[in-house]
C-alpha positions as CSV (number, residue, x, y, z in Angstrom):
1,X,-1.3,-58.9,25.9
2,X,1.4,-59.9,23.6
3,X,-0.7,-60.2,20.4
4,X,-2.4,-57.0,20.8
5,X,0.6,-55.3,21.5
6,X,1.6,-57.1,17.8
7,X,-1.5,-56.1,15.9
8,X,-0.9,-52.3,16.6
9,X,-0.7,-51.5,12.8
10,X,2.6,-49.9,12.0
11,X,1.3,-46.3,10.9
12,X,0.1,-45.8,14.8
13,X,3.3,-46.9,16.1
14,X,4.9,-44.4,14.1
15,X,2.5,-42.0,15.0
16,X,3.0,-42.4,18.7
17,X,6.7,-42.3,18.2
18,X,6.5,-38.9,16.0
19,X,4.2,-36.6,17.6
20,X,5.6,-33.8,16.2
21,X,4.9,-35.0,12.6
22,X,1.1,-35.5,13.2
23,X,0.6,-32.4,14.4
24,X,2.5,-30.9,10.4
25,X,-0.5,-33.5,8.9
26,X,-3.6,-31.9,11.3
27,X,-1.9,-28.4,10.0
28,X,-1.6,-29.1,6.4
29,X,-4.8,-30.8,6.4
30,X,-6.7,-27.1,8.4
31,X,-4.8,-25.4,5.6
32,X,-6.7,-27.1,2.5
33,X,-9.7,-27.5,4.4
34,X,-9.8,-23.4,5.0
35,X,-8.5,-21.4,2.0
36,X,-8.6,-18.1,3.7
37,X,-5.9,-19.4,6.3
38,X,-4.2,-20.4,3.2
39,X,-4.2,-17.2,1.5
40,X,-3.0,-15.6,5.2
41,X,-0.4,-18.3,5.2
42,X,0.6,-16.7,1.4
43,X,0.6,-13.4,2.1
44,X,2.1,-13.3,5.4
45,X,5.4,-14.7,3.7
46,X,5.1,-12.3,0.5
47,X,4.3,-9.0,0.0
48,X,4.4,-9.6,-3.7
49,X,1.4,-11.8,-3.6
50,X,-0.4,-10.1,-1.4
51,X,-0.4,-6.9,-4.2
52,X,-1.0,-9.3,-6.9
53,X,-4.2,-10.9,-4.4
54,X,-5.7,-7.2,-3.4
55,X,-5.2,-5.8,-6.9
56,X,-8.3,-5.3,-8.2
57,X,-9.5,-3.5,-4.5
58,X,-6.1,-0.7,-5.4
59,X,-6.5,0.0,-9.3
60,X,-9.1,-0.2,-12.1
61,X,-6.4,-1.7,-14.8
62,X,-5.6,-5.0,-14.9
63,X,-2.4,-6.3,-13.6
64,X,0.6,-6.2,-15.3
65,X,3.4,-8.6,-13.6
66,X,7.1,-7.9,-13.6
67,X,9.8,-8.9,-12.0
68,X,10.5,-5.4,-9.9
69,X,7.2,-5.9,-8.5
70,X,8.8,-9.1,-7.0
71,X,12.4,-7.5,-6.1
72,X,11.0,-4.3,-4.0
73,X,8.1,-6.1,-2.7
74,X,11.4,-8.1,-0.6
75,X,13.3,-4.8,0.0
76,X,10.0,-3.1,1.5
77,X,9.8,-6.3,3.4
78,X,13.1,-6.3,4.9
79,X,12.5,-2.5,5.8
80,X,9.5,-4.1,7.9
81,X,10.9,-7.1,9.4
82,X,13.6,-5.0,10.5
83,X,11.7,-1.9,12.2
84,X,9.3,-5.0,13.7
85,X,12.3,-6.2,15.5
86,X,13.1,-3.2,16.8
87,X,16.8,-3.4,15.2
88,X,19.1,-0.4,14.3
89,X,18.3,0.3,11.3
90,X,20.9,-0.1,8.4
91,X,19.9,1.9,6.0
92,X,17.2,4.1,4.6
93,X,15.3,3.2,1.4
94,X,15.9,5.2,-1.7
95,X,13.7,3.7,-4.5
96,X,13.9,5.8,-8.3
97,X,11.4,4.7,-11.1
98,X,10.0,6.0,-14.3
99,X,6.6,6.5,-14.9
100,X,4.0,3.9,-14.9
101,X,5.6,1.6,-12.6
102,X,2.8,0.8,-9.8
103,X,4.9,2.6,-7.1
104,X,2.6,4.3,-5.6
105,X,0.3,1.1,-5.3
106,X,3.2,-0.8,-4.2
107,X,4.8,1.9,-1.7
108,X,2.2,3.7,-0.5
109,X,-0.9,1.6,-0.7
110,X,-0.5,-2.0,0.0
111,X,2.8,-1.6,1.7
112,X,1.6,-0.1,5.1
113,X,-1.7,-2.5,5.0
114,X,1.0,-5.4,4.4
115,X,2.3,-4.4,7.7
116,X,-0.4,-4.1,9.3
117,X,-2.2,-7.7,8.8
118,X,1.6,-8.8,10.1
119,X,2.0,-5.9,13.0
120,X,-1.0,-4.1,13.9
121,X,0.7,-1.3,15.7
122,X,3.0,-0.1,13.2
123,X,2.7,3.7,12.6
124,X,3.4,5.6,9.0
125,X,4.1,9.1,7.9
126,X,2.8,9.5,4.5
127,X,3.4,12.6,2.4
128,X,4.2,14.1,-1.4
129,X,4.6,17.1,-3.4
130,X,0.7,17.8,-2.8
131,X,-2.3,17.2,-0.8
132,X,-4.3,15.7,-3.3
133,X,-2.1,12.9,-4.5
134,X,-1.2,12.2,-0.9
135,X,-4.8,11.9,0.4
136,X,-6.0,10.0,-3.0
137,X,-3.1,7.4,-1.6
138,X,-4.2,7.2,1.6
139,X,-7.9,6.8,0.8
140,X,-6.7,4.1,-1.7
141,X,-5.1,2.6,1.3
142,X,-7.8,2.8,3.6
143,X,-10.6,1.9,1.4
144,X,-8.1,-1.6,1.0
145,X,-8.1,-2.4,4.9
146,X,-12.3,-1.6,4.4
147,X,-13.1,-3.4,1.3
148,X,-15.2,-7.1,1.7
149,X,-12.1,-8.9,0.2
150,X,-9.8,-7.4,2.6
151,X,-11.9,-8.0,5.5
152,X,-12.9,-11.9,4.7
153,X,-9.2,-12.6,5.0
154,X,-8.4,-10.5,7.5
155,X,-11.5,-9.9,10.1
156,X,-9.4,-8.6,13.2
157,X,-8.0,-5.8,10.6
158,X,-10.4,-2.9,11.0
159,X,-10.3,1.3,11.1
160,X,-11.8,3.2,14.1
161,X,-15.2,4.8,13.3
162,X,-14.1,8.0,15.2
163,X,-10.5,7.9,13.5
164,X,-11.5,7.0,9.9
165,X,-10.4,10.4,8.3
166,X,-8.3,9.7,5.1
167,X,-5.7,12.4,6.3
168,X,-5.1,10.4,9.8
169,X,-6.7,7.3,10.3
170,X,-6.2,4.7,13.2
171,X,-5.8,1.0,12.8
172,X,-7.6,-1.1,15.4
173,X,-7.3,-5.0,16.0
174,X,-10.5,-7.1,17.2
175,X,-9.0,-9.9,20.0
176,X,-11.9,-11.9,20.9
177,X,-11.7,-12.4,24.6
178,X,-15.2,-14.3,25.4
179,X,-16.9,-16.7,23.1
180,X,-19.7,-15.5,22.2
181,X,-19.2,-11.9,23.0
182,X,-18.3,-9.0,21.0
183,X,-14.4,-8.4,20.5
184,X,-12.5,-6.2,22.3
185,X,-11.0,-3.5,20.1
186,X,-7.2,-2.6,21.0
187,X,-5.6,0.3,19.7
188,X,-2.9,-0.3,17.4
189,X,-1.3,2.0,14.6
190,X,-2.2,4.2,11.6
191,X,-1.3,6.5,8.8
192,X,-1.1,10.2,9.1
193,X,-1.0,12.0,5.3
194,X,0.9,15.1,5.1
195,X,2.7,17.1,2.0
196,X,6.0,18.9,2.0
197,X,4.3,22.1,2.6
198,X,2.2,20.4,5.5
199,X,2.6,19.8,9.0
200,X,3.8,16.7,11.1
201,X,3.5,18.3,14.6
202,X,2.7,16.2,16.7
203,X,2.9,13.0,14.9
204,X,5.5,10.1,15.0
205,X,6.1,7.1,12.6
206,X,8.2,3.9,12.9
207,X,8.2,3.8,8.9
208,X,7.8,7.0,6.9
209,X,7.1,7.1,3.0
210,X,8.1,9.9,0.9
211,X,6.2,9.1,-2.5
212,X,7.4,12.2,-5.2
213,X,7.8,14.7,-2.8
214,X,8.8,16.9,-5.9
215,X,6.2,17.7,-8.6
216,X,7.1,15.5,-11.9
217,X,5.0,17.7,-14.0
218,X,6.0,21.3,-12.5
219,X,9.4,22.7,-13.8
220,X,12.1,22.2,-11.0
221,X,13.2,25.5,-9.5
222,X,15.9,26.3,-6.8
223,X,12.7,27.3,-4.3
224,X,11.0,24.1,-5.1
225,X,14.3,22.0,-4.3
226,X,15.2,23.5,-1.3
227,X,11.9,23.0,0.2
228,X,11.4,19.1,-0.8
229,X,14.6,18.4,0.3
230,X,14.6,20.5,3.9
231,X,11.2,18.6,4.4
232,X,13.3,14.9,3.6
233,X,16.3,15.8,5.1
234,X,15.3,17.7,8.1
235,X,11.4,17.4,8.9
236,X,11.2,13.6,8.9
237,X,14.2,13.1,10.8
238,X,12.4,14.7,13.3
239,X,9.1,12.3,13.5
240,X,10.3,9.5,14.3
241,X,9.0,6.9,16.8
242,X,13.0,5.8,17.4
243,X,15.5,8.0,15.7
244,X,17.6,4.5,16.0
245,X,14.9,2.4,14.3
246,X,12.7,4.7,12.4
247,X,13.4,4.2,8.6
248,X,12.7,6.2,5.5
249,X,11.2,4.9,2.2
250,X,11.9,7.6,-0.7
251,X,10.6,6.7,-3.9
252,X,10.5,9.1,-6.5
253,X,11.5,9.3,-10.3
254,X,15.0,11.2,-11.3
255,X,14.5,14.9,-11.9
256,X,17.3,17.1,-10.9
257,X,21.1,15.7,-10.0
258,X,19.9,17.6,-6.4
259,X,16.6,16.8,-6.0
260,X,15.7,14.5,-2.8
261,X,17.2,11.2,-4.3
262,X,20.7,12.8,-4.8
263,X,20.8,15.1,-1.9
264,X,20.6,11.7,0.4
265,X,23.0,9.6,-1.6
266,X,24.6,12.9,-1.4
267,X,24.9,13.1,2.5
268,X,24.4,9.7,4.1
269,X,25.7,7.5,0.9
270,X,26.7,4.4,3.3
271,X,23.9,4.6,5.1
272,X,21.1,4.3,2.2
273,X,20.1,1.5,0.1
274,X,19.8,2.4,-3.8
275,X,17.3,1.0,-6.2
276,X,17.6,2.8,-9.3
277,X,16.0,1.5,-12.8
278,X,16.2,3.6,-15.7
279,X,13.5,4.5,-18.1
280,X,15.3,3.0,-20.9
281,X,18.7,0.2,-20.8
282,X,20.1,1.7,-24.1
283,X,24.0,1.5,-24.3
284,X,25.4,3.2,-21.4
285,X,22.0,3.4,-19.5
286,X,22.9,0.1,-17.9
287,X,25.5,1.0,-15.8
288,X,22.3,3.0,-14.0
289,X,20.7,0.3,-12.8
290,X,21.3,-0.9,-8.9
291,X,21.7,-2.6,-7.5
292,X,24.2,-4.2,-10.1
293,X,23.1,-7.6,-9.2
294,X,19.8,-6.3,-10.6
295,X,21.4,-6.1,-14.2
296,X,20.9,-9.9,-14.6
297,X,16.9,-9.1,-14.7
């Protein structure tokens, strides 16, 4: 008994001593052996890469990486994580960009389908200056969630047939209770489209996204300010899932010192987190930038 006790080679004793780190190996090993659990595994930790993977499925030109892409790809996460915990929230999200700057594909496309390959019952309020630009976002969004490249990684991900209208669509998750039989669809969240001049009756987010709710190409006019910030200020704060957990994602370029950007920072300035990057960083234009820890990009 002794000697086979002695011949045990050395790489099973440690194996029976550390379970734990066998298990790591038969995971490690799944992972390379499956590349679409890989790619889950990549884009469940980054938002970032999960743009840069779904791309081509959100815009016809090719991508063009920078590092803000990176930097409010983690804010938008934290905004997440946090209303998925079902914390206080700490702030609300003001985001100001020039032109050209994939916010709208990083905001108000791949953002909520992020969220929902993560948490499947998250709810978004979606709205602009106009109709058109908000629904041509949303189908962008939805079309994502549908599209073959979307679907191969994430198969339980899918859009009710009888709730598949771009202006309010529902997100549905397969669970698979029976081998063998069909999956049981359960209910989870979706994105309702709306426009400063439009309606939210009825309809309650736990993340909402105001993407240029004032019209960048239209002069700015005391009529047109007062209405996109009464629908910020006063109409979101009034569809909220949780009025303690709800948060708001404003992103918008800079077009009036009172326009929905400054009346927030104007009224709840502790409570809002500031991205701001200027069009250009000529002398004196750097002090716009912020967070100031952003200056070192």
């Amino acid at each position: 008994m002794e000697s086979v006790a002695t011949d045990i080679p050395r790489t099973m004793i440690r194996k029976k001593q550390e379970p734990g780190k066998t298990e790591k190996m038969r995971s490690a090993k799944l992972l390379v052996s499956e590349p679409v659990l890989v790619r889950r595994k990549i884009n469940e930790r980054s938002l970032y890469e999960f743009i840069k993977y779904f791309w081509d499925e959100m815009a016809v030109d090719e991508f063009r990486d920078n590092w803000h892409i990176r930097e409010i790809s983690k804010e938008l996460e934290r905004v997440a994580e946090n209303v998925a915990a079902g914390k206080p929230k700490p702030y609300d999200l003001v985001i100001n960009l020039p032109p050209g700057m994939t916010k709208t594909i990083m905001v108000n496309v791949a953002f909520p389908a992020w969220c929902w390959t993560k948490w499947y019952w998250m709810k978004f309020i979606c709205g602009g200056h106009s109709d058109r630009l908000a629904l041509e976002a949303a189908e962008n969004c939805r079309d994502l969630v549908m599209s073959e490249k979307f679907q191969m990684v994430y198969p339980e991900i899918t859009i009710k047939d009888t709730k598949s209208a771009v202006s309010n669509f529902r997100v549905m998750k397969k669970i698979q209770v029976y081998p063998g039989h069909a999956p049981r669809l359960k209910q989870g969240g979706g994105r309702y489209t709306t426009s400063v001049a439009g309606t939210t009756i009825g309809f309650h987010a736990h993340i909402q996204i105001a993407d240029d709710p004032l019209n960048p190409k239209k002069e700015v006019t005391e009529a047109s300010l007062r209405e996109a910030n009464y629908w910020v200020g006063k109409v979101l704060s009034t569809r909220k899932t949780n009025k303690k957990v709800t948060m708001l994602v404003l992103v918008m370029q800079r077009l009036h010192e009172n326009d929905p950007s400054g009346y927030l920072l104007e009224r709840k300035r502790d409570k809002i987190r500031h991205i701001c990057l200027p069009a250009e960083l000529a002398d004196g234009y750097e002090k716009l930038v912020k967070p100031v820890e952003w200056k070192r990009f």
